[in-house]
N, C-alpha and C positions, 0 to 999 in steps of 0.2 A: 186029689191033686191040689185041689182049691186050696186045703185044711194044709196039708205038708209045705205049700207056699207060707200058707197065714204064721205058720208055727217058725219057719226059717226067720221070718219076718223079724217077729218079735223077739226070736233068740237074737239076732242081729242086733237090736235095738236096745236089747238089756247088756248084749256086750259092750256097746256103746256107751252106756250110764256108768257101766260097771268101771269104765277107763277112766270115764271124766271123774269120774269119783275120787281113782284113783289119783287123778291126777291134781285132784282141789286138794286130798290129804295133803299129798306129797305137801306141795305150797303152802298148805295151811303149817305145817309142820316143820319147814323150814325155819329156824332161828336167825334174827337180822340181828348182824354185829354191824358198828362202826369202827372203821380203823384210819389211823390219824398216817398221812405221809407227807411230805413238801413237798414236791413236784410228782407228775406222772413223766420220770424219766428213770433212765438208767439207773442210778439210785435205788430207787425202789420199786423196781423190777418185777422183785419178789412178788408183792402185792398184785401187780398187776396181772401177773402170769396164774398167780394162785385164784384169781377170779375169773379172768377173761378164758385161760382152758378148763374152768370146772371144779376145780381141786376146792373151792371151799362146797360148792354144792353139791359134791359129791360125800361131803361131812355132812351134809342136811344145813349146811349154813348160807346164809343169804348178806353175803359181805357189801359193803356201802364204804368206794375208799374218799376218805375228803382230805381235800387238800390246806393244810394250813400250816403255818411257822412253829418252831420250838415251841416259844414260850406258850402262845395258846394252846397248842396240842398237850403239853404238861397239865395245863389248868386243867383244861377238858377231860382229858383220865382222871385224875384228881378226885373231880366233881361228878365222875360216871357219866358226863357226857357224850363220849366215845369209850369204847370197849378194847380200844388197842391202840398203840400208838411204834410206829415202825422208826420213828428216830431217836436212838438209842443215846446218846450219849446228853439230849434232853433228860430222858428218863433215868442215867446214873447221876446226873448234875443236881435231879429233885430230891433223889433218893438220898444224897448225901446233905442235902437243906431240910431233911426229915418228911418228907412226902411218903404217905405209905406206896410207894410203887417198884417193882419190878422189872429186868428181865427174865423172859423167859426162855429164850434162845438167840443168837446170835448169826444175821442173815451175808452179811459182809466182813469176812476177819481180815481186810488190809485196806486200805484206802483208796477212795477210786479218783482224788487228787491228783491235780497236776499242777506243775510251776510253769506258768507261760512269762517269756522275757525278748526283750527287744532283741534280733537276731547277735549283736556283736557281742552277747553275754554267752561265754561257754559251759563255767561251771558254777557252783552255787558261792563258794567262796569269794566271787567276783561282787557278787551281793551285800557285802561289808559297807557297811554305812549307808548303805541305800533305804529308800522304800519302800515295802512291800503292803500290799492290798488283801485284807483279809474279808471276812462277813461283819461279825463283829466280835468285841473282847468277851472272854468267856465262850466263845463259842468251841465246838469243833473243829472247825477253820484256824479255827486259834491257838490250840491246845497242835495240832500237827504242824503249824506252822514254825511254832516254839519246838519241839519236836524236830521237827526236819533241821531247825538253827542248831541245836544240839549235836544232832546228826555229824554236822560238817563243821564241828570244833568250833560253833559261833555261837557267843551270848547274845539271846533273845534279850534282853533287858537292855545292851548295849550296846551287840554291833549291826543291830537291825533296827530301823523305826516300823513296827507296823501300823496300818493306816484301817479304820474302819470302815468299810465301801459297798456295804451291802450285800445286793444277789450277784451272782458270779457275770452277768452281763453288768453290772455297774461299775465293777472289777476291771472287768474288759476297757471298759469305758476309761479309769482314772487310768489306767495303759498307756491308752491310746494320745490320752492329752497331755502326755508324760508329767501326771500329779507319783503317779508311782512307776517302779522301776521293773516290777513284778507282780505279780499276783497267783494268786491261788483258786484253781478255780477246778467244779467237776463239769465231764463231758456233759452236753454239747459245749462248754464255754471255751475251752483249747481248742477245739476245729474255730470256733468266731474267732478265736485269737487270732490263731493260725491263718485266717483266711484275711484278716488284715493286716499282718504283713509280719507277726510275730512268733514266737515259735514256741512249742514246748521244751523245756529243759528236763523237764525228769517226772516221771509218775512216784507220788508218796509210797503206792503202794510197793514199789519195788526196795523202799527201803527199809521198813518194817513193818509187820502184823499190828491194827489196832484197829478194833471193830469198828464198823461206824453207823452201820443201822444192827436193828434189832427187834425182835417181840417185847414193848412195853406194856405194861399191865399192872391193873392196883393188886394190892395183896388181899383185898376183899376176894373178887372174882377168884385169887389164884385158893384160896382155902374154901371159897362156897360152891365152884362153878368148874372145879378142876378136869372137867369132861369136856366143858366145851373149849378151854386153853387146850388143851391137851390134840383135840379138833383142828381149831388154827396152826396150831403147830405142826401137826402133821399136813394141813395142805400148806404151808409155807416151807416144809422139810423137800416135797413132792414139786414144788416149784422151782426151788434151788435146783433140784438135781435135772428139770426139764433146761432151765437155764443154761446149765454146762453142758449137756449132754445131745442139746437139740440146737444148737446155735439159728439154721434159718426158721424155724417154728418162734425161739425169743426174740428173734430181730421184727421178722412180722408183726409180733404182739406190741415191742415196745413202739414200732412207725406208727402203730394205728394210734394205741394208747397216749403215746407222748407227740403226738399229730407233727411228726417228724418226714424227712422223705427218708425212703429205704436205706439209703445211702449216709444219710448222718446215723441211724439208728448202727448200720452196721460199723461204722466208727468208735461208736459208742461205744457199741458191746464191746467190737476186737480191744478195745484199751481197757476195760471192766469186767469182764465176766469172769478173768482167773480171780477176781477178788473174794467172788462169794465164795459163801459155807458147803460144802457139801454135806457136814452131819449137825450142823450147827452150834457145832462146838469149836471153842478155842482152848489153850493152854493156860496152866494157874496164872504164868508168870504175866503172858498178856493182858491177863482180867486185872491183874495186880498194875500194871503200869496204866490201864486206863482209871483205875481209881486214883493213884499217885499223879497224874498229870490234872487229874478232873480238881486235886483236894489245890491245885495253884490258883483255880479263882472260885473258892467255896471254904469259908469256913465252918467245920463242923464240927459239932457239939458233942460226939460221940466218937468213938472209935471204931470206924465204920467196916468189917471188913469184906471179900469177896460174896462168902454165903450172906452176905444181909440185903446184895445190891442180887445178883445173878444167883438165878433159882432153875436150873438146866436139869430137875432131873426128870423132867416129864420127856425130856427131848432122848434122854437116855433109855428112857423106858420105852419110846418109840423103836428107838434103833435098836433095841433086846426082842421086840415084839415081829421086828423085821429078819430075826434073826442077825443083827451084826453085832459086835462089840464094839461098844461106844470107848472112843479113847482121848 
């Protein structure tokens, strides 16, 4: 009896070792990326969702999201001191200044922009000769804000003064002390607006498709390391479709993530979530007007075109693997 005890014992105790073991591989084994985003908000979402439910660890990857502006998040890829960088139109602005960098998929195909304006403004064309409030020149802010002027039969160069004003709460700000007459701003900054006394006029994204975040990446990784992109991508493809497809599951993630109360989180999302990618693809013609908008404050040296900025076919070869046809 003694002996069949002793022996449970030790089986017991070797299944024990035999876990932790496993479980030190596992960890050991784990691959730690850095991926570059500006805020832990609505925005980028993606990122958040593809870590905090699992989707990159279930790659074997051990993702590190840090938060920081354009331009340094460009250097940082650049120099391989992060491994991804999820604001895209950073990463076509480098790629057209000669940076060897990349997308690799595309997480948001329309804008998740909006126009907030003092209540007695109705439509955009009201806007003529006023001032608008952007991030700053060259930026993405800037590029759809010229964009949206276009939109509604008005010369950006002309019958708009745009104003450079930072992060979309300093925006809010030149609003409110009427330095400007509008501004441009992503969720949470239209509920601020809105909650001081001003209102949204119109979401960008309802006027046309233009990506705005993305899978950035140097073209070292994408030719040395094509397994582990290929990785990222498929848990940021798996996080998009949790996004649209689980609404209270993304709003929980993004309250906690972007340390939001439930209630702006779901604000957020209800005004953003039809934005993202479901296969992370977009159309030639859209890829083609983000280069043509990008080439207004970048001159380049080369004749740059679609296949030299967006390199989508790992994302295709996901969706063939999932069985869909990528289109």
């Amino acid at each position: 009896m003694r002996a069949r005890t002793k022996a449970r014992t030790i089986f017991f105790l070797c299944a024990i070792e035999v876990l932790a073991l496993g479980f030190s591989l596992s960890s050991a084994q784990a691959q730690k990326i850095r991926i570059a985003v500006s805020n832990p908000d609505m925005s980028f979402l993606s990122g958040g969702v593809a870590k905090f439910k699992g989707f990159f660890a279930e790659e074997g990857l051990e993702a590190e999201l840090i938060q920081m502006n354009a331009n340094v998040s460009v250097a940082a890829l650049a120099s391989g001191n992060i491994d991804y960088n999820l604001i895209l139109q950073s990463v076509v602005t480098a790629n057209l200044r000669g940076l060897p960098l990349k997308v690799a998929g595309i997480l948001i195909e329309r804008p998740n922009h909006a126009i907030v304006v003092h209540p007695s403004i109705q439509k955009f064309a009201e806007l003529k000769g006023k001032k608008i409030a952007i991030s700053s020149f060259g930026s993405l802010v800037d590029i759809l804000a010229r964009l949206t002027s276009v939109h509604f039969k008005l010369d950006p160069k002309n019958d708009i003064q745009f104003v450079a004003a930072g992060s979309s709460s300093a925006r809010v700000a030149q609003l409110q002390s009427g330095v400007v007459q509008a501004a441009f701003v992503t969720p949470p900054g239209n509920l601020r607006a809105e909650a001081a006394g001003f209102k949204t006029l119109l979401s960008v994204g309802d006027l046309f498709a233009f990506p705005v975040n993305g899978i950035g990446v140097h073209e070292q990784k994408l030719k040395n390391n094509r397994d582990e992109v290929k990785k990222v991508t498929r848990a940021l493809l798996r996080a998009n479709r949790f996004i649209l497809d689980n609404p209270k599951g993304a709003i929980k993630i993004l309250s906690q993530w972007g340390r939001s109360t439930p209630e702006v989180a779901e604000e957020a999302y209800q005004f953003s979530a039809k934005n993202y990618s479901r296969n992370l693809l977009v159309s030639k013609p859209t890829l083609e007007k983000v280069l043509e908008s990008t080439r207004w404050n970048v001159e380049s040296k080369k004749n740059v075109t679609i296949e030299d900025v967006f390199e989508l076919s790992l994302v295709r070869e996901i969706l063939k693997e999932m069985g869909e046809t990528p289109k």
